[in-house]
C-alpha positions as CSV (number, residue, x, y, z in Angstrom):
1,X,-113.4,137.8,26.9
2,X,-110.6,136.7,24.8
3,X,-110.5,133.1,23.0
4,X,-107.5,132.3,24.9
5,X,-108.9,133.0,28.2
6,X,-112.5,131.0,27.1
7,X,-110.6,128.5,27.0
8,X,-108.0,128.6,30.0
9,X,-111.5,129.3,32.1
10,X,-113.9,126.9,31.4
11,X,-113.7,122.8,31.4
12,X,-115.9,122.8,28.0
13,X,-114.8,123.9,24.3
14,X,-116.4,127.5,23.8
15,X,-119.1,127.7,21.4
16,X,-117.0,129.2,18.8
17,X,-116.0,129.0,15.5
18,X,-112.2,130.4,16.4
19,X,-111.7,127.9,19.0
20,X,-109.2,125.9,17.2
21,X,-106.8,128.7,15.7
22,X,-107.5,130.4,19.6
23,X,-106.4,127.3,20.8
24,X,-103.2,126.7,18.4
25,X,-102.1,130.2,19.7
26,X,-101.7,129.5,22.7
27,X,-99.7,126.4,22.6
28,X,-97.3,128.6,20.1
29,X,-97.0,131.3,23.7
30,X,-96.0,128.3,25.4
31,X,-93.3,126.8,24.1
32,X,-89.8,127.8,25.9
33,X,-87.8,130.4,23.8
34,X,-84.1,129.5,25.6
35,X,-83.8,133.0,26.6
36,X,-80.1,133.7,27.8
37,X,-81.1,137.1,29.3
38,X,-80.9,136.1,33.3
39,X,-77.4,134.6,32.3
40,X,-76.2,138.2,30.7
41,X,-77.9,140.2,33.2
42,X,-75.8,138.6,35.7
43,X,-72.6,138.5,34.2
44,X,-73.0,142.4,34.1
45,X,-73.5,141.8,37.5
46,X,-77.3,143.8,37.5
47,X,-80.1,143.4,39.4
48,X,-83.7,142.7,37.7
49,X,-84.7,146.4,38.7
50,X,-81.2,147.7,37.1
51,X,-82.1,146.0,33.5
52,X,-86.0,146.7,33.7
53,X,-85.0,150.1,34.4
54,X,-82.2,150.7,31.6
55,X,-84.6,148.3,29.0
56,X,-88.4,150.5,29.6
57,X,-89.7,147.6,31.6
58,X,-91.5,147.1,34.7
59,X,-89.1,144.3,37.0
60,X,-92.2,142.3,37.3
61,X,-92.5,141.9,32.9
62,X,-88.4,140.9,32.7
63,X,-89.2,138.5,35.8
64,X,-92.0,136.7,33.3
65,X,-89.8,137.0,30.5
66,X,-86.7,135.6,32.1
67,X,-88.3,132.8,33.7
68,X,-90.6,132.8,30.2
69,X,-94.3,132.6,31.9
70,X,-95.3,135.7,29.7
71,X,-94.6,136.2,25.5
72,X,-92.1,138.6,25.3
73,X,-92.4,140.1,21.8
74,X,-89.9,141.7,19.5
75,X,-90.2,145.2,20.6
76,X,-89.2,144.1,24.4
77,X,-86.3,141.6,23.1
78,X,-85.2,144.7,21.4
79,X,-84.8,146.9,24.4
80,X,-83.4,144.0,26.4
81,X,-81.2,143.6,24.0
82,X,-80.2,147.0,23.7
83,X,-80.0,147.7,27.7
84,X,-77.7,145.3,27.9
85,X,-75.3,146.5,24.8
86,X,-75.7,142.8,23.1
87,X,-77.4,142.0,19.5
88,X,-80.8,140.7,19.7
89,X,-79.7,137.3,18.6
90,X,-78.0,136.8,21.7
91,X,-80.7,136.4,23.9
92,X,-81.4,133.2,22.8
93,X,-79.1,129.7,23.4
94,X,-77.3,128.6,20.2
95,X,-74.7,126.2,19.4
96,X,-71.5,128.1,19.4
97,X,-70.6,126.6,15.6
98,X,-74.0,128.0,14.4
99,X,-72.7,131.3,15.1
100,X,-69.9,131.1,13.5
101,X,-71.1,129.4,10.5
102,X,-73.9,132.2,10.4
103,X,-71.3,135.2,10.2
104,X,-69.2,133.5,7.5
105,X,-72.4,133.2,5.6
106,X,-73.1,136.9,6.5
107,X,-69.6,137.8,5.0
108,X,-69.6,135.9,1.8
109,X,-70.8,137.2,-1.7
110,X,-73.9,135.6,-2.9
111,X,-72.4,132.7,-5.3
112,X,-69.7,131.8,-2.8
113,X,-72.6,131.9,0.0
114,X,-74.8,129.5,-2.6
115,X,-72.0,126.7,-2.8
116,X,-71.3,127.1,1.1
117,X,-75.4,125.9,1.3
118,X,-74.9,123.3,-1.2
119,X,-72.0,121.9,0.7
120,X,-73.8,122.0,4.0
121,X,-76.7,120.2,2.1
122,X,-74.3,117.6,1.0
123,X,-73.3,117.2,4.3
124,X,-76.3,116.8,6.1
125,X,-77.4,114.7,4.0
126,X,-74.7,112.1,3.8
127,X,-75.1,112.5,7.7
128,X,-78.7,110.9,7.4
129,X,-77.4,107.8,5.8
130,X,-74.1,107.7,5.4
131,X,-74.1,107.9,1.9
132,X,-74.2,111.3,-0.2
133,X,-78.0,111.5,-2.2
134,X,-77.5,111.3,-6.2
135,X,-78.4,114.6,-8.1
């Protein structure tokens, strides 16, 4: 039996000496991902069964994923990603700006793309206190 499932079946900590690491595991599967996928699905207008089908997947794994009661790992973000023509990154909620900021860093050269961090840094950091940090 699994660690994970030792401890999701009994009231008592397992006699074990991976019982801690099991148990940090699982609180990392259960945090929420903000997955945008139901959103996309439906603005394509599909059905579960039409994405499951076009991504590999059963309908009952992308129901799990979508309502994000099961891990879904890289290889099945991939082929949701894929099935429904978008880049990975997608799938998951972000701030508009942080997009946008994000593909302007893509598209600058390296030393241009080094003072763009510097001046976020500055920024974020005046933003803290109001006052820009000495250097």
């Amino acid at each position: 039996m699994s660690h994970i499932a030792t401890f999701m079946s009994t009231d008592r900590a397992p006699n074990c000496r991976h019982y801690g690491r099991a148990f940090g595991v699982w609180s990392f599967y259960r945090r929420p991902m903000a997955l945008r996928i139901k959103k996309l699905r439906k603005d394509k207008g599909w059905t579960q069964d039409v994405l499951a089908a076009k991504a590999g997947l059963s309908r009952s794994q992308l129901a799990m994923i979508e309502a994000e009661t099961r891990p879904a790992n890289t290889v099945r973000l991939n082929a949701i990603a894929a099935a429904l023509g978008v880049p990975p990154e997608d799938l998951f909620e972000s701030d508009p700006r942080e997009r946008q900021i994000v593909g302007i860093l893509r598209r600058l050269p390296g030393e241009d793309a080094d003072a763009l961090l510097r001046i976020a840094e500055a920024l974020a950091a005046k933003g803290q206190d109001g006052e820009p940090e000495d250097q």
